[in-house]
C-alpha positions in Angstrom: -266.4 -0.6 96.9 -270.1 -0.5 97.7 -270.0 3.1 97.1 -268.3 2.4 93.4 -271.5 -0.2 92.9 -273.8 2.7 93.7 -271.9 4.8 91.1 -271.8 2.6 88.3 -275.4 1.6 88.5 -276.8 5.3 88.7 -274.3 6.1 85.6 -275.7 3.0 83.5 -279.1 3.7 84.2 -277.9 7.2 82.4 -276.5 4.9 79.4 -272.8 6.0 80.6 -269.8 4.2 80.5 -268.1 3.5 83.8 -264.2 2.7 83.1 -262.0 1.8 86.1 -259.0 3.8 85.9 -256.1 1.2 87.6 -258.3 -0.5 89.4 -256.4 -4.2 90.3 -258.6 -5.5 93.0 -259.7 -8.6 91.3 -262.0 -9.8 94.0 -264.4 -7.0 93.9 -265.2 -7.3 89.9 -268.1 -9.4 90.1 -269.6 -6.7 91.9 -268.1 -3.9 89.8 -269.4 -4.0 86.1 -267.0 -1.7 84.9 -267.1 -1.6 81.0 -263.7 -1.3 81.3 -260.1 -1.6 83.4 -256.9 -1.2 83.1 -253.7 -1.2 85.4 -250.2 -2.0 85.4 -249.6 -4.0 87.8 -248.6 -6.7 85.4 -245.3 -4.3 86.0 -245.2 -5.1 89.4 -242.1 -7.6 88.3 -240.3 -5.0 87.6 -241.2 -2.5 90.8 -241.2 -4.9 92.7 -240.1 -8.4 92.1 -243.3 -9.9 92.4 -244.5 -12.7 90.1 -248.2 -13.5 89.0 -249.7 -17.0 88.5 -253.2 -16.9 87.4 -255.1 -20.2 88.2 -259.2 -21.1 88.5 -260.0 -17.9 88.2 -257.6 -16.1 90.3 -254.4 -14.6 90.3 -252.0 -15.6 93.2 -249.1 -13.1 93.6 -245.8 -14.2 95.0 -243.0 -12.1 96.6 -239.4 -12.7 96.2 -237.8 -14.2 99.1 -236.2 -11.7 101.7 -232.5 -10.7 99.8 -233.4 -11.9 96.3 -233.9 -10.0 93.0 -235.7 -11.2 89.5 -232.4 -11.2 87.3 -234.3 -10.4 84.6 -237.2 -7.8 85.0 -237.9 -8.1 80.9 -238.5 -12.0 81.6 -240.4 -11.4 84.7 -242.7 -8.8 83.1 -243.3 -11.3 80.2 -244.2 -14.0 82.3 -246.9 -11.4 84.4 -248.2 -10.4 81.3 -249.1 -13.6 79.6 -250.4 -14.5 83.2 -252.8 -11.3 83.3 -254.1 -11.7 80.0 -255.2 -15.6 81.3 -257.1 -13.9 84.0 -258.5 -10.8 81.3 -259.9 -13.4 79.0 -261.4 -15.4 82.3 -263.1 -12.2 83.0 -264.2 -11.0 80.0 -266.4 -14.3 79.9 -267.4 -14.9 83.6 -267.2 -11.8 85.3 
């Protein structure tokens, strides 16, 4: 990541735009000052049964238990999505 910090800073003093193609690694973005990100692991639900919950600035990721499925990967992903966009709008002002 230090090496990414390097980057973007030489390519802003340029006046270039740095965009973080899927780049998910929330802890490293007040050190990265991307202009912009995207990734899908909101989709992780349906991959891989995961669930999101974003809370004080953080999103905390749980796994199903050992056995179990979602039974709805459409409800799931929902759920991820409104949880991602929580921690987007968090960023987008603190970060």
């Amino acid at each position: 990541p230090m090496v990414l910090r390097w980057f973007i800073q030489e390519a802003h003093k340029r006046n270039s735009k740095i965009h973080g193609l899927g780049f998910t690694d929330t802890k490293f973005l007040p050190f990265l000052k991307f202009d912009s990100i995207d990734s899908t692991t909101w989709l992780a639900g349906a991959r891989y049964g995961q669930m999101f919950l974003y809370k004080d600035g953080e999103m905390i990721k749980f796994k199903p238990p050992k056995g179990k499925r979602a039974k709805s990967h459409t409800i799931v992903n929902k759920h991820n999505f409104n949880e991602w966009v929580k921690f987007q709008k968090y960023a987008e002002q603190y970060l």
